[in-house]
C-alpha positions as CSV (number, residue, x, y, z in Angstrom):
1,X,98.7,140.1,152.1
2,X,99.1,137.6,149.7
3,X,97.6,133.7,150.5
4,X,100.0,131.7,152.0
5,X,97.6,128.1,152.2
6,X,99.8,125.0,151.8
7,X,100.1,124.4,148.3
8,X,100.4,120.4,147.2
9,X,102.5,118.2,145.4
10,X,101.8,115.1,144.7
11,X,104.0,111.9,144.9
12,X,103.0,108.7,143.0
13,X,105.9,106.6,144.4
14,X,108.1,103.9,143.7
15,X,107.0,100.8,142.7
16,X,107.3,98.7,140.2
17,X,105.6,98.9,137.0
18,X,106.2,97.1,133.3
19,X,109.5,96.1,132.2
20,X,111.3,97.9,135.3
21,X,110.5,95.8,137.7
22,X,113.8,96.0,139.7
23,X,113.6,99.4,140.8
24,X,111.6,102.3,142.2
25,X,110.3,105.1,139.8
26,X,108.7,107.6,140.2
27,X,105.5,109.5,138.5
28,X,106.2,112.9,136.8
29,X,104.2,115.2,134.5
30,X,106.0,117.5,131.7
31,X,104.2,120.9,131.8
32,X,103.2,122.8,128.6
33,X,105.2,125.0,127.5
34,X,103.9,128.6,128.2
35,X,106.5,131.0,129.7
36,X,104.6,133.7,131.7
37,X,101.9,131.9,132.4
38,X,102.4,129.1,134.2
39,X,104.9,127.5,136.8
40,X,108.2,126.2,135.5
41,X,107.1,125.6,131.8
42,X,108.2,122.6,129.5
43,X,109.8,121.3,132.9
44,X,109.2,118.0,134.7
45,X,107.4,118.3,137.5
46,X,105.1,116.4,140.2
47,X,101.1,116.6,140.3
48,X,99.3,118.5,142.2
49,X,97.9,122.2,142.8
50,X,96.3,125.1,144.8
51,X,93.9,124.1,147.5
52,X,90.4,126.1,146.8
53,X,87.6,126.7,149.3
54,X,85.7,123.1,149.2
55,X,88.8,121.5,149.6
56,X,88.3,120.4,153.9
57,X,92.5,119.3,154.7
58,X,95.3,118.8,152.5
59,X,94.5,115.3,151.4
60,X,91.3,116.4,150.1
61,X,93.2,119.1,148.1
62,X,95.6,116.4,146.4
63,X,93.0,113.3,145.7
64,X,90.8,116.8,143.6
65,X,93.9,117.4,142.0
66,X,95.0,113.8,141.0
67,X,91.4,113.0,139.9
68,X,90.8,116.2,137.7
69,X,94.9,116.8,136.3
70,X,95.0,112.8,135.6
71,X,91.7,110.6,136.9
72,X,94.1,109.3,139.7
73,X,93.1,107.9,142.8
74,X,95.6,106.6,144.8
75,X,94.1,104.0,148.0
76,X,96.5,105.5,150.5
77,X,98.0,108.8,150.8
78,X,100.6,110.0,153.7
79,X,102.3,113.6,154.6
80,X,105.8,113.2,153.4
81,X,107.0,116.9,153.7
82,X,106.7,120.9,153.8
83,X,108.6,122.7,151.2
84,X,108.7,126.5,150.3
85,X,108.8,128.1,147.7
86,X,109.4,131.8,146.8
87,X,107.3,133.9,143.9
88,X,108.7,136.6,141.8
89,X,107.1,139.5,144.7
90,X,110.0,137.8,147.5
91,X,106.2,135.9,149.3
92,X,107.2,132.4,150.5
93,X,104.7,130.1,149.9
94,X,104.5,126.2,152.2
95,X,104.0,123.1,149.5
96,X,102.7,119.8,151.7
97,X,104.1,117.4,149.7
98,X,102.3,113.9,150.3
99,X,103.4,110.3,148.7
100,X,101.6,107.9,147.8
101,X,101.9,104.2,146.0
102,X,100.1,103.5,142.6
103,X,101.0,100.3,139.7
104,X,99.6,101.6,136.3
105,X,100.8,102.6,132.9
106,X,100.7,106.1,132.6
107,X,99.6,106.1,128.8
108,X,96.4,104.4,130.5
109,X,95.6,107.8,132.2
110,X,93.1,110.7,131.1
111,X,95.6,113.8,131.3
112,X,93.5,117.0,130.8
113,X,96.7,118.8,131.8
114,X,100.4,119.3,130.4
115,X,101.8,117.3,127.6
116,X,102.6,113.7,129.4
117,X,103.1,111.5,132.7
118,X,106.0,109.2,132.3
119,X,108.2,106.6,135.3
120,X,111.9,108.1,136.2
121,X,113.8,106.6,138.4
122,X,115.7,108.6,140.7
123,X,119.0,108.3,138.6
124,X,117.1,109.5,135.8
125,X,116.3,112.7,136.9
126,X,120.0,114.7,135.8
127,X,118.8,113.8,132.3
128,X,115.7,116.0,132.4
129,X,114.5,119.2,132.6
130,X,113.4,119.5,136.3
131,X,114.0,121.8,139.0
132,X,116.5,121.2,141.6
133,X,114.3,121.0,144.4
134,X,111.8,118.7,142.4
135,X,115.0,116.6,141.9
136,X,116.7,116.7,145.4
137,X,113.0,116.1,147.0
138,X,112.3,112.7,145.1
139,X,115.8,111.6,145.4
140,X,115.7,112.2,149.3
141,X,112.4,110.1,149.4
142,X,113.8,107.4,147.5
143,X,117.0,107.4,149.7
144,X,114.4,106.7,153.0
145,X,113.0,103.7,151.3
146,X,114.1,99.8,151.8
147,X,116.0,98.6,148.9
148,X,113.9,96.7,146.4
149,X,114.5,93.4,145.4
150,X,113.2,90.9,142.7
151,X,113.8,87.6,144.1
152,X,116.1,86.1,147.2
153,X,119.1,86.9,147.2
154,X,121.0,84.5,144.4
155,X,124.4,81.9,145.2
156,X,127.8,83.6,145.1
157,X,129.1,82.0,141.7
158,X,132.3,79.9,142.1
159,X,135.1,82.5,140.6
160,X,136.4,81.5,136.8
161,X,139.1,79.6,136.1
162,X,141.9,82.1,134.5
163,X,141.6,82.2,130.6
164,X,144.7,81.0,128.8
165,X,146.5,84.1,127.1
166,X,145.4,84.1,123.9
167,X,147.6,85.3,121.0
168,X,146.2,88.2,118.9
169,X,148.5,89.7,115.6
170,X,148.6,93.5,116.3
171,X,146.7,96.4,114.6
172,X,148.5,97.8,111.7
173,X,147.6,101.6,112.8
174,X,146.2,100.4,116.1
175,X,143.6,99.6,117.8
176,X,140.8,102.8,118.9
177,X,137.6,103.2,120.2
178,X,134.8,103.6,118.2
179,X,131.5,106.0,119.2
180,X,128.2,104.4,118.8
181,X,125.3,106.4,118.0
182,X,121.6,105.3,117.8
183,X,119.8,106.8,115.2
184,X,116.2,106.7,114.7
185,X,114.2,105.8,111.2
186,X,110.7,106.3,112.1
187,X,108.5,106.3,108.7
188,X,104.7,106.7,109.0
189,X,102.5,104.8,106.4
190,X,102.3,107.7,104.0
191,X,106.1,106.9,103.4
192,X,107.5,110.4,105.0
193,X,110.2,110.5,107.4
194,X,110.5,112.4,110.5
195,X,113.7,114.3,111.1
196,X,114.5,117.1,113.6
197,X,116.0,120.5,112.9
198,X,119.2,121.1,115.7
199,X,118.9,124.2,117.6
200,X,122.0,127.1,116.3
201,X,123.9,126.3,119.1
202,X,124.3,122.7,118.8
203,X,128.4,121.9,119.1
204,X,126.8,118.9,116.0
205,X,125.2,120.2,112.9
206,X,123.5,123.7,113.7
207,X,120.4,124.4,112.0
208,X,121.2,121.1,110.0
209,X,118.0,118.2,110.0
210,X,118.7,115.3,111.6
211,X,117.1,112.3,112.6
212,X,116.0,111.6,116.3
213,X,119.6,110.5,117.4
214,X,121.8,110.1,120.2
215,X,124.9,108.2,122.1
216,X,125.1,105.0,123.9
217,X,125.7,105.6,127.5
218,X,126.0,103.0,130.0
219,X,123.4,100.7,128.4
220,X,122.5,98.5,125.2
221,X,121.6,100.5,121.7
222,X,117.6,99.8,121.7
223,X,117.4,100.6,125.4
224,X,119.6,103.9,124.5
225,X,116.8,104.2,121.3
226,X,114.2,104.3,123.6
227,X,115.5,106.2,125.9
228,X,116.6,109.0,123.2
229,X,112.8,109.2,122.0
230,X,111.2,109.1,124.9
231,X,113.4,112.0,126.1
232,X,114.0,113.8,122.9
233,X,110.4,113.4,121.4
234,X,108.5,111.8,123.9
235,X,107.6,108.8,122.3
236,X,106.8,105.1,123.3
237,X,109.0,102.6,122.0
238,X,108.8,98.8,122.8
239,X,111.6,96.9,122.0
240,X,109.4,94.0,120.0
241,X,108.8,96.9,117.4
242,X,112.4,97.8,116.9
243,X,114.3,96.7,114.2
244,X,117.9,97.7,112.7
245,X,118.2,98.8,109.2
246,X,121.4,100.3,108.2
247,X,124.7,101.1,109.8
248,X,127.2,103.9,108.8
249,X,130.9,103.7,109.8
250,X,131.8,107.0,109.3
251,X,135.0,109.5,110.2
252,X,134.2,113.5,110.2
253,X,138.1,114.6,110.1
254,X,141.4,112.1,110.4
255,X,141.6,112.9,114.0
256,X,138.4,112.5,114.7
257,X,137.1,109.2,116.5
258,X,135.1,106.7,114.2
259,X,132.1,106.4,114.3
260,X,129.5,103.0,114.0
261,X,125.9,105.4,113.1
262,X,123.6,102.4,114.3
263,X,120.1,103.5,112.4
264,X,116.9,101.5,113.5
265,X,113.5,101.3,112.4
266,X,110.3,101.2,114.8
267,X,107.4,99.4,113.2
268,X,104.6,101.0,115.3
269,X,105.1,103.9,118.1
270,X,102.9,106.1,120.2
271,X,102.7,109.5,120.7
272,X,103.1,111.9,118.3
273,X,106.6,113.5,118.9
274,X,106.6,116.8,120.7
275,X,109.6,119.2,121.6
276,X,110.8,118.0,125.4
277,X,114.3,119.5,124.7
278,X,113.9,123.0,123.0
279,X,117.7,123.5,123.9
280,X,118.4,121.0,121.4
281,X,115.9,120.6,118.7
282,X,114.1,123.2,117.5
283,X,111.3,121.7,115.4
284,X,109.8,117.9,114.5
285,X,108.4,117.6,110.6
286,X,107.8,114.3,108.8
287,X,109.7,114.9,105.2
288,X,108.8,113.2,101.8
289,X,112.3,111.1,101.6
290,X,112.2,112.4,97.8
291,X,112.0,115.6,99.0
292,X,114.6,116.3,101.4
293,X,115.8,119.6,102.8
294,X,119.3,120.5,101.6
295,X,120.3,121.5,105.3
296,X,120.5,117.9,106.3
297,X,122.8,115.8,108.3
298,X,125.3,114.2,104.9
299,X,125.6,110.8,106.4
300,X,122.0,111.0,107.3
301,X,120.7,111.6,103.8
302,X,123.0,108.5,102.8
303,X,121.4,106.4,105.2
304,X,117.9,107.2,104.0
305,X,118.4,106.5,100.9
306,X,120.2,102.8,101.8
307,X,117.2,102.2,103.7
308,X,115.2,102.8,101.1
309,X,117.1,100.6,98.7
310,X,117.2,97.6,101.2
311,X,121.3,98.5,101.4
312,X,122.7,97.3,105.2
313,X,125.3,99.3,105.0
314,X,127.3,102.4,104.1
315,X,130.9,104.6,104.8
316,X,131.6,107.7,104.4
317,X,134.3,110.0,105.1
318,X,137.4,107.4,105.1
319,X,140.4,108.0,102.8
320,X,139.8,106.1,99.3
């Protein structure tokens, strides 16, 4: 009979921590990637572990596993819930899943194992890879917790007085939205350039280098640059360090939308970038920007070479 002692998972919980200091996050740690031999591999996950003999109750199981996986020790520490889970064999196994609160900066701690700790908040979590019951579990203890506030609440502001119309000449071909895309130039001192190589499936640029890139969602293009690495690459980004070296308005076919290719340069960075989405990127090398690979992204290999002349900007791909 197989054992079937609570297994734990540990939540560091919702508080708030550096620049996000309006809103809960949570504490999650990106597993190494090694199918077959451990538990959901290269996925997001919470701490924790397997309670062994010296371990007394539960909470003694999760403050060994905190202090060995990450040097954590957390002042308070309360039963939040029992999940199961089911192993290959069909034997159900109970997880206690405690929370806790801790204020830190995860770069700060000793991990011994997996690749990273990093803050999501709970409307995060859709952009990872994490299992759905990691994901419904935080977002249901996020959902029992009072909303958090920065300050009192601030004056209704007196409603605007209506603009006067203004008069504006129309388009000649009309006017259409443009797509912005954050690109990242990241150059160590040695002069190369790092650049990514797109899995074959990729709907942009198969097995075509690239640089770290991506598109602005709901939010500004250096907090979309940071978010791109830290996802992408896992890199650490501050926005003091970032600074915008070309742009590229560029048009793939006619009907096509436009494009505004925003590229920026980070000064310093940590981490050295790993591969936290395998689905998309297949490989991270830092390239000799005089040596190039041929299989690389046209308008990308433009923009490097701007960059490197001092050039703000480029086009490509619109009719002469």
């Amino acid at each position: 009979m197989g054992d079937t002692s609570p297994q734990l998972r540990a939540i560091p919980v919702t508080f708030t921590v550096g620049k996000h200091d309006d809103r809960g996050e949570y504490l999650l740690h990106l597993r190494d990637y090694s199918p077959g031999q451990i538990w959901e591999p290269g996925m997001w996950s919470l701490l924790g572990g397997s309670r062994e003999p010296q371990d007394a109750t539960l909470e003694d199981t999760v403050r060994r596993e905190l202090a060995e996986e990450a040097d954590l020790d957390l002042a308070d520490l309360s039963p939040f819930a029992t999940e199961y889970a089911s192993h290959d064999d069909g034997t159900t196994v109970p997880i206690a899943v405690y929370a806790g609160r801790w204020n830190g900066d995860p770069r700060e701690l000793r991990l011994t194992e997996g690749v990273m700790l990093d803050w999501f908040a709970p409307d995060d979590l859709h952009r990872l890879r994490i299992a759905d019951t990691t994901s419904a579990l935080v977002r249901r203890h996020a959902a029992g917790l009072p909303p958090i506030r920065s300050g009192p609440e601030p004056e209704p502001a007196p409603a605007p007085a209506p603009a006067p119309a203004e008069h504006r000449p129309p388009s000649p071909h009309g006017t259409v939205p443009h797509i912005i895309g954050v690109h990242l130039y990241l150059e160590r001192p040695d002069g190369t350039v790092l650049l990514g190589l797109r899995h074959p499936d990729s709907a942009f640029a198969p097995s075509t280098w690239h640089v770290l890139a991506g598109h602005c969602e709901q939010e500004n293009a250096i907090d979309c640059l940071i978010r791109e690495a830290r996802e992408e690459a896992g890199l650490r980004i501050e926005r003091r360090d970032v600074e915008l070296v070309h742009v590229v308005h560029h048009i793939g076919q006619p009907r096509n939308p436009p494009r505004m290719a925003l590229f920026f340069r980070a000064r310093t960075w940590g981490g050295e970038p790993v591969l936290r989405e395998p689905d998309k990127c297949t490989q991270w090398k830092f390239w000799d920007p005089a040596a190039l690979p041929d299989d690389l992204v046209p308008y990308t290999r433009l923009a490097i070479t701007k960059i490197r002349n001092g050039e703000p900007y480029s086009e490509t791909g619109w009719p002469a």
